[in-house]
ROTOR-198920 format. One line per 8 residues: their letters; for each residue x, y, z negated of C-alpha. Coordinates in steps of 0.2 Angstrom, whole numbers. Each point is the difference from the previous one (the first is absolute). Last residue first. Example, Ala and Ser with C-alpha at 12.3 -4.5 7.8 and 13.67 -1.06 7.14 Angstrom:
BEGIN
SA> 68,-5,-36  -6,-17,-3
//
This chain:
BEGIN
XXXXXXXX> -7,85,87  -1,17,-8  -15,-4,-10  9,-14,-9  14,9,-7  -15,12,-7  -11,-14,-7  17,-8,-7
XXXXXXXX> 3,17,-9  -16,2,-7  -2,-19,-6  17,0,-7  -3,20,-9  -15,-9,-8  7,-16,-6  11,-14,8
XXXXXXXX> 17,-4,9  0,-18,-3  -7,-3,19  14,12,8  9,-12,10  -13,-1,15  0,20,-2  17,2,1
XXXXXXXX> 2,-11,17  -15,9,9  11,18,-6  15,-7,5  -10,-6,18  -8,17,1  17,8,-2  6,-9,17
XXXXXXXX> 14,-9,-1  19,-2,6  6,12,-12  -14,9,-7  -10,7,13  -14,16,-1  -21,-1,7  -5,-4,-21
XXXXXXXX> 11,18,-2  13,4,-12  9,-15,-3  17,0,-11  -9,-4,-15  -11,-13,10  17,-10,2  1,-2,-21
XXXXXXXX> -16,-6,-1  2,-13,14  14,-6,-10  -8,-1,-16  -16,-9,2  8,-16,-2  8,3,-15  -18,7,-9
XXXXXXXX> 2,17,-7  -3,-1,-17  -4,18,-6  -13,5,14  -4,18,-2  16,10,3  8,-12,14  -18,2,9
XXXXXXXX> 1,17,0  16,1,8  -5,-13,12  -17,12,5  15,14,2  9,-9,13  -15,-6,8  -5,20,6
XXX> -18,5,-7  -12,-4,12  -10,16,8
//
């Protein structure tokens, strides 16, 4: 069972230190989303999470690569 998004964005605020400007938005709107199949505002969740991960590319390491392979499997 996928762990809910909101708690995949608090992990990603612990690990990555420098959070690149353009990801922020869409990070901040997966902490309010529960489920891939949820809404935020006008948009699906799987569109935040599509638009995180195209601004994520500085977001390196281990605990990147895990996470982004998780976001990832969702879609």
């Amino acid at each position: 069972m996928a762990r809910p998004i909101y708690e995949i964005a608090s992990e990603i605020r612990r690990t990555w230190k420098k959070v690149n400007y353009a990801a922020v938005p869409y990070l901040d709107a997966m902490r309010e989303i529960s489920s891939i199949d949820d809404n935020y505002m006008y948009e699906s969740a799987k569109e935040q999470v599509i638009r995180f991960l195209c601004n994520a590319g500085s977001y390196r390491g281990d605990d990147a690569r895990r996470i982004k392979k998780e976001l990832r499997a969702m879609l």
